[in-house]
Structure formats: structure tokens, C-alpha cells
Biotite code that builds the C-alpha atoms (Angstrom):
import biotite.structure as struc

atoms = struc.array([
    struc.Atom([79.302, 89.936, 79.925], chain_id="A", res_id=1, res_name="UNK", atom_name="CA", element="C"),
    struc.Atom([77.319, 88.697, 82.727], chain_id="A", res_id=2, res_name="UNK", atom_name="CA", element="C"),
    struc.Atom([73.562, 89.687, 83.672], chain_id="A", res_id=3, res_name="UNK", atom_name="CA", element="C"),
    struc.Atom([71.953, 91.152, 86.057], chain_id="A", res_id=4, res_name="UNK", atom_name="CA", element="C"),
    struc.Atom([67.452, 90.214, 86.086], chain_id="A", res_id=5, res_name="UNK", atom_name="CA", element="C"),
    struc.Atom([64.921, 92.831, 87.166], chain_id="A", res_id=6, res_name="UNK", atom_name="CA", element="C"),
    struc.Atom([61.811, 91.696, 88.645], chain_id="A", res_id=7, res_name="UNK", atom_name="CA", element="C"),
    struc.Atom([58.989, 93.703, 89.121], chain_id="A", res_id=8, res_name="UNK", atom_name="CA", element="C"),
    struc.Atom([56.975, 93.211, 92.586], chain_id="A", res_id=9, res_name="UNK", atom_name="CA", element="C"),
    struc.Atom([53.376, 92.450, 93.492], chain_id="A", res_id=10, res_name="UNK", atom_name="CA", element="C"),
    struc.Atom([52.605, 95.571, 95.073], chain_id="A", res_id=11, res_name="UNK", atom_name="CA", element="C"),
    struc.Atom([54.186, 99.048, 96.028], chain_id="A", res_id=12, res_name="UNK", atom_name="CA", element="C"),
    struc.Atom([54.111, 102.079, 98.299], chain_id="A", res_id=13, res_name="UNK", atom_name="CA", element="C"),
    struc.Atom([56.079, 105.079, 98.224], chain_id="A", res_id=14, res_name="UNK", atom_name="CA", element="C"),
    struc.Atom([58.067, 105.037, 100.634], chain_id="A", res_id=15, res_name="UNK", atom_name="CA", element="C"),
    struc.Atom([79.856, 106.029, 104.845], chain_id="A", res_id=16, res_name="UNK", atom_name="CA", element="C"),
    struc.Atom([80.865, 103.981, 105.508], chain_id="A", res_id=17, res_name="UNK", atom_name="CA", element="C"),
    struc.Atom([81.956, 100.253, 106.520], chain_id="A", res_id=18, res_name="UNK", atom_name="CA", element="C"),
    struc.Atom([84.909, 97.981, 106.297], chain_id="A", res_id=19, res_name="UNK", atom_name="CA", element="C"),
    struc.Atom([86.736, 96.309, 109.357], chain_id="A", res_id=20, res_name="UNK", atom_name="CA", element="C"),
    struc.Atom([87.140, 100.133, 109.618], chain_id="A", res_id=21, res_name="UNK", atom_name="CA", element="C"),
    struc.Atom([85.561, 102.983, 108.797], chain_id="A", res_id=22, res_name="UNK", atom_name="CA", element="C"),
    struc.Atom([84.928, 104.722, 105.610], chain_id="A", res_id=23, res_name="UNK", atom_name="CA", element="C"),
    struc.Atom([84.998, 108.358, 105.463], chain_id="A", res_id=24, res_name="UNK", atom_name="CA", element="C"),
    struc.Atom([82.661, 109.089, 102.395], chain_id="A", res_id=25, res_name="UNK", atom_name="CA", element="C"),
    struc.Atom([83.345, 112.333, 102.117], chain_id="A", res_id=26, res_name="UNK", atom_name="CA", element="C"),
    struc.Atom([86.972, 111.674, 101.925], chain_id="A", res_id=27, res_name="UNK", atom_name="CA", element="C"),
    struc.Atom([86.950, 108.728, 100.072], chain_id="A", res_id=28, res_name="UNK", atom_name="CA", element="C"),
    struc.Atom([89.060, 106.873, 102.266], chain_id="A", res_id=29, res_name="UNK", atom_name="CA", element="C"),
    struc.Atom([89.517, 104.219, 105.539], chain_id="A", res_id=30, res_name="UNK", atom_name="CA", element="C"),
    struc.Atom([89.866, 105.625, 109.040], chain_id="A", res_id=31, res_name="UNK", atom_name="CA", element="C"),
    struc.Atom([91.477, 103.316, 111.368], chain_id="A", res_id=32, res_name="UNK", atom_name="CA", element="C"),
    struc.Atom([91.897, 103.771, 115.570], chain_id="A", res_id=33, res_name="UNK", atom_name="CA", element="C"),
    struc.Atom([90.920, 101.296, 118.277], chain_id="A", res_id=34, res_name="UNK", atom_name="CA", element="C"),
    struc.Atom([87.889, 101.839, 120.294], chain_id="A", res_id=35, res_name="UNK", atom_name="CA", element="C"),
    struc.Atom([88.840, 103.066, 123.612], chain_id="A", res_id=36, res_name="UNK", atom_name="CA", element="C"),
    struc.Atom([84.809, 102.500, 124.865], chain_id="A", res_id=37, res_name="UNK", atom_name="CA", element="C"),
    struc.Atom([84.139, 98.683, 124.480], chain_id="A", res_id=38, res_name="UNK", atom_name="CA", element="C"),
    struc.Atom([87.483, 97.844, 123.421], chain_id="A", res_id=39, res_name="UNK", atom_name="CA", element="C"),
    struc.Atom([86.724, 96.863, 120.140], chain_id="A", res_id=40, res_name="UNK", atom_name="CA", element="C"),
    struc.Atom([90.377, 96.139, 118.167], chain_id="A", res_id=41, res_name="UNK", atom_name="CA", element="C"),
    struc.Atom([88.501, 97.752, 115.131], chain_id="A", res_id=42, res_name="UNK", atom_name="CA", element="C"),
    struc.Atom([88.128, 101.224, 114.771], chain_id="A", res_id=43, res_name="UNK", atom_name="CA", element="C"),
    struc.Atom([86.505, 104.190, 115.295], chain_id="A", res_id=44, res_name="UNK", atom_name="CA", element="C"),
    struc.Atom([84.781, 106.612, 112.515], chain_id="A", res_id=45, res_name="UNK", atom_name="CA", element="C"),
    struc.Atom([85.848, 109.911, 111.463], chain_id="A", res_id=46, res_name="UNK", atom_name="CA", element="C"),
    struc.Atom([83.697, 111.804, 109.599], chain_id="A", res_id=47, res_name="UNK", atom_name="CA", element="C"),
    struc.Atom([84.054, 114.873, 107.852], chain_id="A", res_id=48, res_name="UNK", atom_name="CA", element="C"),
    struc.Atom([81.390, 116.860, 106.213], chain_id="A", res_id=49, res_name="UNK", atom_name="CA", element="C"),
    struc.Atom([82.235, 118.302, 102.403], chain_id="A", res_id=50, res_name="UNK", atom_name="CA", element="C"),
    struc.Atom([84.855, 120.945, 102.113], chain_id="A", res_id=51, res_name="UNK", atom_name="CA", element="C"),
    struc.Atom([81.628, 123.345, 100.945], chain_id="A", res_id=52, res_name="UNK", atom_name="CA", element="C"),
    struc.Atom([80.682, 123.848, 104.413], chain_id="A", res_id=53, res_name="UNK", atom_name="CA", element="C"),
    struc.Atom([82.167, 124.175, 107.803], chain_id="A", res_id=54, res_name="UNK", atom_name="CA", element="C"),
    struc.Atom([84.356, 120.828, 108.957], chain_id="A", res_id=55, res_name="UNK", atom_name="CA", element="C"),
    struc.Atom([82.587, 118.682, 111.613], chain_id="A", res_id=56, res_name="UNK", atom_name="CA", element="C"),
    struc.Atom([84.528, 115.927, 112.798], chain_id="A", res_id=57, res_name="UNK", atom_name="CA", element="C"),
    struc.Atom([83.642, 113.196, 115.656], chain_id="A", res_id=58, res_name="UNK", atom_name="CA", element="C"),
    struc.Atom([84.887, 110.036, 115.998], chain_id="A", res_id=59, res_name="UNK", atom_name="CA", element="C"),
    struc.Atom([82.332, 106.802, 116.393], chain_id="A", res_id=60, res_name="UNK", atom_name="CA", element="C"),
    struc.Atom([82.914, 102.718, 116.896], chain_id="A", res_id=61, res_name="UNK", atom_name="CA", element="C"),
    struc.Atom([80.975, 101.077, 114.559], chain_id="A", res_id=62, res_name="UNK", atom_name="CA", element="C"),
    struc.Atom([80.771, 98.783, 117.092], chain_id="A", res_id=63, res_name="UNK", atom_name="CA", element="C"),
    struc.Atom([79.144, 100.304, 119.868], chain_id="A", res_id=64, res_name="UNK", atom_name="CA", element="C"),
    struc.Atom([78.138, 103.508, 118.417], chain_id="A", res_id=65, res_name="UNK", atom_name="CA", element="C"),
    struc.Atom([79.814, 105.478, 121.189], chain_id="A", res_id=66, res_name="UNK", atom_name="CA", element="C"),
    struc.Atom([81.520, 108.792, 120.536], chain_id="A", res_id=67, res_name="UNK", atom_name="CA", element="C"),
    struc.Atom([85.087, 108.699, 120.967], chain_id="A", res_id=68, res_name="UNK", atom_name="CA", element="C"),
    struc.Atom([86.524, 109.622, 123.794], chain_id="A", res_id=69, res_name="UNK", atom_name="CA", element="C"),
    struc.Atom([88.222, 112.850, 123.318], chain_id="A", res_id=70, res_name="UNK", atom_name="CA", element="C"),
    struc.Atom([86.468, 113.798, 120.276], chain_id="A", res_id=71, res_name="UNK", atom_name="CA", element="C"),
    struc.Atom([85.533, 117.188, 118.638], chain_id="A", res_id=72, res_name="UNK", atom_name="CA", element="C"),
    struc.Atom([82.489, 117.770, 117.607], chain_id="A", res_id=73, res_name="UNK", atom_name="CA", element="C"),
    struc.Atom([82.497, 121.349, 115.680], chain_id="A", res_id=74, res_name="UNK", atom_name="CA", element="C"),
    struc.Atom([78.811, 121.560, 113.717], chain_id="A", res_id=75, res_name="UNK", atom_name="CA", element="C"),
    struc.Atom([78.176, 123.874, 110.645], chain_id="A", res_id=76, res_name="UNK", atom_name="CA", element="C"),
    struc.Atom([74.697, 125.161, 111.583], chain_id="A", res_id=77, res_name="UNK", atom_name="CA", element="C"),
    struc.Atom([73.191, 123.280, 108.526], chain_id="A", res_id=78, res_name="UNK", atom_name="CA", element="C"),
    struc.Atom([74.228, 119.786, 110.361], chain_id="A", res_id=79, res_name="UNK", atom_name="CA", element="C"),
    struc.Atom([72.407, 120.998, 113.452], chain_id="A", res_id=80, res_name="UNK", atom_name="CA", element="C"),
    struc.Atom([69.401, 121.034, 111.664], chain_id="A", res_id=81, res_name="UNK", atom_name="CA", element="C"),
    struc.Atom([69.696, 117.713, 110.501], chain_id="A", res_id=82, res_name="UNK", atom_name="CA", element="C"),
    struc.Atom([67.600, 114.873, 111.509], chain_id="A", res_id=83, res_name="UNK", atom_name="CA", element="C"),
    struc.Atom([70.124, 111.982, 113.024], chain_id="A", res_id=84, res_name="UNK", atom_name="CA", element="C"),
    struc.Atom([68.404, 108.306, 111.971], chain_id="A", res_id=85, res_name="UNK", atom_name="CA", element="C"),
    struc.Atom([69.944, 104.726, 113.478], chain_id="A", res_id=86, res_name="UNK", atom_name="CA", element="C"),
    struc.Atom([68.729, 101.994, 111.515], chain_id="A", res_id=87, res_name="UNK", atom_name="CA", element="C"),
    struc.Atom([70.019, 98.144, 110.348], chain_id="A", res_id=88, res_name="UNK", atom_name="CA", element="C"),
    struc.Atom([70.254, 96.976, 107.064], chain_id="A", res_id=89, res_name="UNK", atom_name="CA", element="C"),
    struc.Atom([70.882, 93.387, 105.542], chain_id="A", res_id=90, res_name="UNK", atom_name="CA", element="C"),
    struc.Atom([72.930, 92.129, 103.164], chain_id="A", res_id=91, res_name="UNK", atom_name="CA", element="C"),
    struc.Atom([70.909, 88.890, 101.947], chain_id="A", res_id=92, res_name="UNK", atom_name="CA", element="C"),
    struc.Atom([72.282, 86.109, 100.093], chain_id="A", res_id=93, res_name="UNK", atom_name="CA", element="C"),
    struc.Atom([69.755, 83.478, 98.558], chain_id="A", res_id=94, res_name="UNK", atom_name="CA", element="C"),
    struc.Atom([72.075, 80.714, 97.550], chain_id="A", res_id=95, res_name="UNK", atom_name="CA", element="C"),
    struc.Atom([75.261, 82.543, 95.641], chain_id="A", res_id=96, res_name="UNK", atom_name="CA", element="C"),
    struc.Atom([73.264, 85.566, 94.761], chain_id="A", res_id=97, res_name="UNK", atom_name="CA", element="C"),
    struc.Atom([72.873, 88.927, 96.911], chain_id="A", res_id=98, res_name="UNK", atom_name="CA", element="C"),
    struc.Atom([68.692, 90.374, 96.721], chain_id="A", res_id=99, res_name="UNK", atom_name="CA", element="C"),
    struc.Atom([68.792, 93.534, 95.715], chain_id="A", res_id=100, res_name="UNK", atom_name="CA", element="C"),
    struc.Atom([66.115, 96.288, 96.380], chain_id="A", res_id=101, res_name="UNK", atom_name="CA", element="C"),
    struc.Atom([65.100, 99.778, 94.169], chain_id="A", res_id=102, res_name="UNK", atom_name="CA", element="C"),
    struc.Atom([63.203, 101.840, 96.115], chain_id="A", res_id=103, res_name="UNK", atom_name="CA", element="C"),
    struc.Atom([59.937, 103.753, 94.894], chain_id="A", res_id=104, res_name="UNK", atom_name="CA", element="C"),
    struc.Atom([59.496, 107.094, 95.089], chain_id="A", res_id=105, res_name="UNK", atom_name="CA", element="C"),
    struc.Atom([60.069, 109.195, 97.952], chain_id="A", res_id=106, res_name="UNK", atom_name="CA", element="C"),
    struc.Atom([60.242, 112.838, 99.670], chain_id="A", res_id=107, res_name="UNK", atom_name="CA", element="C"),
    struc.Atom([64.001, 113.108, 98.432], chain_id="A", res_id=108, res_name="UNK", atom_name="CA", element="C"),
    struc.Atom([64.706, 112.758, 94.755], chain_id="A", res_id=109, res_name="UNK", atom_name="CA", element="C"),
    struc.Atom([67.930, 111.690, 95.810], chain_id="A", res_id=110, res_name="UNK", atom_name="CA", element="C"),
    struc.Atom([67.059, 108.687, 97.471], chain_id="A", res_id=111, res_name="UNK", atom_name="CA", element="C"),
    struc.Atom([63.780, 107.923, 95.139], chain_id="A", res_id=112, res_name="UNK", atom_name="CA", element="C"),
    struc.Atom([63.769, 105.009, 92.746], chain_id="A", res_id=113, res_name="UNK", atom_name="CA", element="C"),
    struc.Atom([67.893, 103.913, 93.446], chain_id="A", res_id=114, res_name="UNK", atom_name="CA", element="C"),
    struc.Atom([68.962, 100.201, 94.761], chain_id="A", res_id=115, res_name="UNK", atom_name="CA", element="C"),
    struc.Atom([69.459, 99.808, 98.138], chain_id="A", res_id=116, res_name="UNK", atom_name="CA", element="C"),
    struc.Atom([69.955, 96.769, 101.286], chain_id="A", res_id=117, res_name="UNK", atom_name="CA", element="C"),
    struc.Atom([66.636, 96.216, 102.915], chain_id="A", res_id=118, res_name="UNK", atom_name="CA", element="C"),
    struc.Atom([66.141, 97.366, 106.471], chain_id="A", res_id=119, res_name="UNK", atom_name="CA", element="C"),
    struc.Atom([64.950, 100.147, 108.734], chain_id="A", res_id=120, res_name="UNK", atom_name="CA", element="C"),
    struc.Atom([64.725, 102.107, 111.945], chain_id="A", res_id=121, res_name="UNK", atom_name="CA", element="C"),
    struc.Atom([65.154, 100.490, 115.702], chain_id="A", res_id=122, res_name="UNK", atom_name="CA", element="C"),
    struc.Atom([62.401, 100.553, 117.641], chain_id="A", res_id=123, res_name="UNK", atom_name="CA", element="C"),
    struc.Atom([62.877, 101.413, 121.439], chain_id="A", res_id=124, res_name="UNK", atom_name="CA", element="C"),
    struc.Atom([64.891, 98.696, 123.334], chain_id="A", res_id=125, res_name="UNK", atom_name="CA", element="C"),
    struc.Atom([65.039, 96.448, 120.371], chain_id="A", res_id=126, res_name="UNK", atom_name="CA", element="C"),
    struc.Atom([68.718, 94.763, 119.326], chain_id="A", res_id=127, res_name="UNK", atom_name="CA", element="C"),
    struc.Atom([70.053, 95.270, 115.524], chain_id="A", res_id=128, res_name="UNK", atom_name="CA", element="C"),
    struc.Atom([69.269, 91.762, 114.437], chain_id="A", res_id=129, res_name="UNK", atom_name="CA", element="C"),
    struc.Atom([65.798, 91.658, 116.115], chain_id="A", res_id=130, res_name="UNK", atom_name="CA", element="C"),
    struc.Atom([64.931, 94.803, 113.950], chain_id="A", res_id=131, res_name="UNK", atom_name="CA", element="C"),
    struc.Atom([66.475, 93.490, 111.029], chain_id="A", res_id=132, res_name="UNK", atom_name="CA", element="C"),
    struc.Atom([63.865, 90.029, 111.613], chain_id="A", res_id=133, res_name="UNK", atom_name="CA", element="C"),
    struc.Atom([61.098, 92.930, 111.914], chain_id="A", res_id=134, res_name="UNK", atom_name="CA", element="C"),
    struc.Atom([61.376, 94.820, 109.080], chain_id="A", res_id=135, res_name="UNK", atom_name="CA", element="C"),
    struc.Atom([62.433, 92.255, 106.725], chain_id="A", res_id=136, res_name="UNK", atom_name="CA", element="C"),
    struc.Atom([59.317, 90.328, 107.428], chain_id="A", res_id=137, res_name="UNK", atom_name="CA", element="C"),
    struc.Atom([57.358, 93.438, 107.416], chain_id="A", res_id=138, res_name="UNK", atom_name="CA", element="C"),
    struc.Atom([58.094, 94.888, 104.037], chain_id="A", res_id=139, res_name="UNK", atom_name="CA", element="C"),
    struc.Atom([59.297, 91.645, 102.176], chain_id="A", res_id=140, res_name="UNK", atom_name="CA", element="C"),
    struc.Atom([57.654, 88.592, 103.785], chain_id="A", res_id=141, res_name="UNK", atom_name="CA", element="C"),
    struc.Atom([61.363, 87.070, 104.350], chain_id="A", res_id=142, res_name="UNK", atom_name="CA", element="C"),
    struc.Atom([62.161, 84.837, 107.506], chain_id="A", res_id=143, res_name="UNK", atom_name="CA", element="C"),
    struc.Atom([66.343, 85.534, 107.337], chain_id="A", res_id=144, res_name="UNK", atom_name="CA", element="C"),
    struc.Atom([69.026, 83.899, 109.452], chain_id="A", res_id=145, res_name="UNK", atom_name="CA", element="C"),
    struc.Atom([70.950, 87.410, 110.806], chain_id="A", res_id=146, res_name="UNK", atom_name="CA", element="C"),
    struc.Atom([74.562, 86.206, 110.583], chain_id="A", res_id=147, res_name="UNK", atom_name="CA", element="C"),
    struc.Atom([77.755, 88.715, 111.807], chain_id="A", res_id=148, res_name="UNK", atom_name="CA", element="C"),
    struc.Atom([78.103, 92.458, 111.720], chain_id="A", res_id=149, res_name="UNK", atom_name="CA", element="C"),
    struc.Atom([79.364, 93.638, 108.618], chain_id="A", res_id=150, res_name="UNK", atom_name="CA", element="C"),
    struc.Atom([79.927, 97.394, 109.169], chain_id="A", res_id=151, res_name="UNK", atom_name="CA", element="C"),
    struc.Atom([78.278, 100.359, 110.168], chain_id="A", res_id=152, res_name="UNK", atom_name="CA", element="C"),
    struc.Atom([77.682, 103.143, 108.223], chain_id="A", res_id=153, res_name="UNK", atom_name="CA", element="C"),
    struc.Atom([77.392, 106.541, 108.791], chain_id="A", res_id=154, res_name="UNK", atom_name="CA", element="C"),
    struc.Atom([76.641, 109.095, 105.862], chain_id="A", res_id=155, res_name="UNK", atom_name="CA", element="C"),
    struc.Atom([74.856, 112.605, 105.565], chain_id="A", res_id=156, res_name="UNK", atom_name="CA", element="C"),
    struc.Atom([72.258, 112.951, 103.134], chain_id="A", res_id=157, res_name="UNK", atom_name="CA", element="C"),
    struc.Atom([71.563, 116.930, 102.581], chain_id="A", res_id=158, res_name="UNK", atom_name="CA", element="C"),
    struc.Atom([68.358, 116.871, 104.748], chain_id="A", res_id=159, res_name="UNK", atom_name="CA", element="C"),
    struc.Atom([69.112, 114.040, 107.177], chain_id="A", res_id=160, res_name="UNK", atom_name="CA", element="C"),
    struc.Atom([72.047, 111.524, 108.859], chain_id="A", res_id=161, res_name="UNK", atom_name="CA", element="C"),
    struc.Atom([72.014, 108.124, 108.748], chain_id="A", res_id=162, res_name="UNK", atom_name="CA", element="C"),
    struc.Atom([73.761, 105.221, 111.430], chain_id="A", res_id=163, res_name="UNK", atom_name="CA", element="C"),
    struc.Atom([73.147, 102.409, 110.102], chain_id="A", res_id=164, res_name="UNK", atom_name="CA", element="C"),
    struc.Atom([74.406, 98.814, 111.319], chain_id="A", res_id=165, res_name="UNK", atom_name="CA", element="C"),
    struc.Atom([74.751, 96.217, 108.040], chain_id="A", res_id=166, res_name="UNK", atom_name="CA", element="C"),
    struc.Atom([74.937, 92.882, 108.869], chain_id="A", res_id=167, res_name="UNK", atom_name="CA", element="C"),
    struc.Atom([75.150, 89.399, 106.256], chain_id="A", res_id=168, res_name="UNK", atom_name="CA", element="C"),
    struc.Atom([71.550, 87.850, 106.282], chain_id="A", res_id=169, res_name="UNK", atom_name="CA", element="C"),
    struc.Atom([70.928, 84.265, 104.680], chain_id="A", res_id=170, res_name="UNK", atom_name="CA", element="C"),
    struc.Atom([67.458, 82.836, 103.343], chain_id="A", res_id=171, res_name="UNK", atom_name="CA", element="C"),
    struc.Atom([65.992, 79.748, 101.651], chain_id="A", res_id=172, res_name="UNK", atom_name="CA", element="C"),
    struc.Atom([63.215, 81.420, 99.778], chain_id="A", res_id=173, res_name="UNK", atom_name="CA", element="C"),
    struc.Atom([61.605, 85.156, 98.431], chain_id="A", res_id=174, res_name="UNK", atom_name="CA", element="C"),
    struc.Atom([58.756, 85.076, 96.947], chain_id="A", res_id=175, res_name="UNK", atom_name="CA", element="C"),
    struc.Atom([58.745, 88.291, 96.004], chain_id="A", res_id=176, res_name="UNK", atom_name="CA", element="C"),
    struc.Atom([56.630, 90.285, 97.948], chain_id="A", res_id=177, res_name="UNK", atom_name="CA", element="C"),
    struc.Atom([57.167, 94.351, 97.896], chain_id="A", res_id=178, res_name="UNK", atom_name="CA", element="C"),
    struc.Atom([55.768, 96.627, 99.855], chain_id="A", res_id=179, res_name="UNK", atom_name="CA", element="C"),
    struc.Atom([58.231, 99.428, 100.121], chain_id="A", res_id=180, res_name="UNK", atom_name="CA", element="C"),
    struc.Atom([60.109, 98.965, 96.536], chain_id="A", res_id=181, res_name="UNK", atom_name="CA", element="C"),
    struc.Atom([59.424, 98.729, 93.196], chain_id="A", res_id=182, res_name="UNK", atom_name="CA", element="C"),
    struc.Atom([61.393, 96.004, 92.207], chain_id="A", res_id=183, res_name="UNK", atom_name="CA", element="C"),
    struc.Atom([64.036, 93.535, 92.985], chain_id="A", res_id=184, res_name="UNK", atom_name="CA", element="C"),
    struc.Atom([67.215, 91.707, 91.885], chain_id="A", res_id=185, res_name="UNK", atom_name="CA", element="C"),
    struc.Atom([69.086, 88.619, 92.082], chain_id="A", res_id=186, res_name="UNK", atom_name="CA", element="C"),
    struc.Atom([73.016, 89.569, 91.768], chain_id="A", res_id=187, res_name="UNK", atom_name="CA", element="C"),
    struc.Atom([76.239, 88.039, 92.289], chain_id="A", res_id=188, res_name="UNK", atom_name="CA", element="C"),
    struc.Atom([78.243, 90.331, 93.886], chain_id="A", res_id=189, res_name="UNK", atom_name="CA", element="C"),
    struc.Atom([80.647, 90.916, 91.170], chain_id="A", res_id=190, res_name="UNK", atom_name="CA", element="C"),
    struc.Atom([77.627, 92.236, 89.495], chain_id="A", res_id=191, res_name="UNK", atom_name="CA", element="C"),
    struc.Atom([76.255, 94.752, 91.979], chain_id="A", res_id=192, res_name="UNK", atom_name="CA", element="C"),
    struc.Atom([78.176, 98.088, 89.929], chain_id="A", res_id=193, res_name="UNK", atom_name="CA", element="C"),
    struc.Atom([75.858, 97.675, 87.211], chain_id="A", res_id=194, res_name="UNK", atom_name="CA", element="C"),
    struc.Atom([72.507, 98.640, 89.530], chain_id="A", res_id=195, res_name="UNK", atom_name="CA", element="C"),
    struc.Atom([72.227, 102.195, 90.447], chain_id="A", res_id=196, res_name="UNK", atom_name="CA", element="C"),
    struc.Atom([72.863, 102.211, 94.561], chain_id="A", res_id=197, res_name="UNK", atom_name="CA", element="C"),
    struc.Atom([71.712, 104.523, 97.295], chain_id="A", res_id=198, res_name="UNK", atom_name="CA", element="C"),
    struc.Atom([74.916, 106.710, 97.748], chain_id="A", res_id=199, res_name="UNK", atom_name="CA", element="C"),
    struc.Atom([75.244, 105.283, 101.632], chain_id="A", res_id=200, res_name="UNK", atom_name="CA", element="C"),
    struc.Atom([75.017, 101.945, 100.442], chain_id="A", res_id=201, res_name="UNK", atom_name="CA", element="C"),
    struc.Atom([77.531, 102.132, 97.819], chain_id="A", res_id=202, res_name="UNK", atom_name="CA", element="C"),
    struc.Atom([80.911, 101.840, 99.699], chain_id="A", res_id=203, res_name="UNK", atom_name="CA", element="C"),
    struc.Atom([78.972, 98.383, 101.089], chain_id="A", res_id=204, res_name="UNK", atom_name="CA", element="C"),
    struc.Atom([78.363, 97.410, 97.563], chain_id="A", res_id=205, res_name="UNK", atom_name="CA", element="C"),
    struc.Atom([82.356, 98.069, 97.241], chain_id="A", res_id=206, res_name="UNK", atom_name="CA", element="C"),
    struc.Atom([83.210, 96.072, 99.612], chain_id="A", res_id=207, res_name="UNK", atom_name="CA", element="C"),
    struc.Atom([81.079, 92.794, 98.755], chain_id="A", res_id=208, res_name="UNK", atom_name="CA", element="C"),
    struc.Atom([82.988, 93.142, 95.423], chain_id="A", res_id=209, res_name="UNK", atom_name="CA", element="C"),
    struc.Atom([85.751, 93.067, 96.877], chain_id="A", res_id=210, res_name="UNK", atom_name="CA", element="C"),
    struc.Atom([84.913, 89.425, 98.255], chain_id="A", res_id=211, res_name="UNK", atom_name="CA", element="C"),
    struc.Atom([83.828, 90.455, 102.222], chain_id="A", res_id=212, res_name="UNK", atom_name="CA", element="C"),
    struc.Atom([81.583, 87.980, 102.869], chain_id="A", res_id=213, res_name="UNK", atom_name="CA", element="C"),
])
């Protein structure tokens, strides 16, 4: 059996889908179809709320984020309501080992005190990676090296939406700053099942087991 170590930070504050495709998380399964926008060879996404409520489907490249061309958009009125957030988040590897994050509380039970990959929200006019440099200085004190795209993910939460670009971050050194979480953890990716995820970041956690690196 192999271990995973909890470390507990200095400080705190309260605070889908991937592949060279796209996972539907509602459906539990890959949607492929090339990217008639920017050309991309890779994919669009289609995503499908829960059978609970009415079916919305629109197709994305995780790529460039466009709509589809020739999509259909049909809303329940619940996903109207819902907030729509675009934000980056980074898979970081110090040496052979992935950093880890749990979050402290927050507004949504759901999302309060669970594992997740560091990042945030774009700020007008800034790129992915220079976001990703931003926020990961911001709430962790880390200097990374942004490397490629992984995925991007989209998932709906029950009060909000997320688009969120993941890419594969390297650095030399944490010292284990928090200012947003609670604690942290230094996992090998075979290892990263036995922390309890973020349900958007859990078909990413998926794939880095499956050796996507």
C-alpha cells in the first residue's frame, strides 16, 4: 500500500470534462468531433445536463472555447439562472509528485473542504497561462513553468458553471504557503483516488492516472 502525506498550511481563508476530447460528466463518457472554428483536429464538447431536468446540449472546443457551429442550445430555466465562470487551473508536478490542494470552507457545502488543482478566474484581456502565473503566486507563493494545455473542462455545479482551461505546471520548490486552502499534498499520480476531489476535477484526476502527462 502506498501513502499519501497531509500537510497542514501556515495560514487560511475561506474561500467535465478533459481528455484529447471531451468528457461529458453527466454522461460519463468521451465526445469526439473536430472543431470547425480554429480548426483544432481535437474535438468539440457536448454537454448534457442530468436526465432530472430539461436536456441542454451545445457543443464547445476546448480549444478555443467557441460554440460549435450549428449547435443547439435548449436551456432548462434553472441553467439560465446559473452563473457561467471561465477560469485556469494547474496541474503541478514538484519532481515525480503532483501538489495537491483541499479547499477550506466555502458558500457551497459541495465544494467546501474537497481536493482540488490550484487556479482561478481570468482577468480582462489576460491569456490562460498568464492567469495561471497570477493566481498561483497569489494564493500559494509558487513561481511555476506553465507547460501545454491539458484539457478544458466544463461542468455544472447546482448554483453555478464552470470553463475551466487545465494545463501541466512544473516547479522547483513550495514552501507551503496557503492562503485559500487548508492543506496540501504531495501525490504520485497513481495515488490521487485516495484524496477526496472536487467533482469537476475528478475526470482530470482520471486521466493523470491513466499516465497523461
Amino acid at each position: 500500500m502506498s501513502w499519501v502525506y497531509i500537510y497542514k498550511g501556515r495560514g487560511t481563508r475561506d474561500g467535465s470534462v478533459l481528455i484529447k476530447g471531451v468528457y461529458n460528466t453527466s454522461m460519463d463518457r468521451y465526445d469526439e468531433q473536430l472543431c470547425k472554428t480554429c480548426g483544432s483536429s481535437s474535438e468539440s464538447l457536448r454537454y448534457q445536463t442530468p436526465p432530472h431536468s430539461v436536456k441542454t446540449s451545445a457543443k464547445f472546443c476546448p480549444d478555443c472555447g467557441a460554440i460549435m457551429p450549428n449547435a443547439t442550445i435548449n436551456e432548462s430555466p434553472s441553467s439560465k439562472d446559473k452563473r457561467m465562470i471561465e477560469v485556469v487551473a494547474a496541474v503541478i508536478y514538484l519532481g515525480n509528485k503532483i501538489l495537491c490542494f483541499k479547499r477550506g470552507a466555502s458558500k457551497f457545502d459541495y465544494v467546501s473542504f474537497k481536493y482540488e488543482f490550484p487556479g482561478g478566474k481570468l482577468e480582462a484581456a489576460e491569456s490562460p497561462e498568464d492567469a495561471l502565473k497570477r493566481e498561483l503566486y497569489e494564493e500559494l507563493g509558487l513561481f511555476v513553468t506553465v507547460g501545454r494545455k491539458l484539457t478544458t473542462v466544463f461542468h455544472e455545479y447546482p448554483d453555478f458553471s464552470i470553463h475551466m482551461h487545465c494545463y501541466l505546471c512544473v516547479t522547483d520548490k513550495f514552501n507551503g504557503d496557503l492562503t485559500d486552502h487548508v492543506e496540501y499534498a504531495e501525490v504520485e499520480p497513481r495515488d490521487l483516488d485516495q484524496l477526496d476531489w472536487i467533482e469537476a476535477d475528478k475526470p482530470i484526476v482520471r486521466l493523470l492516472m491513466d499516465g497523461d502527462r
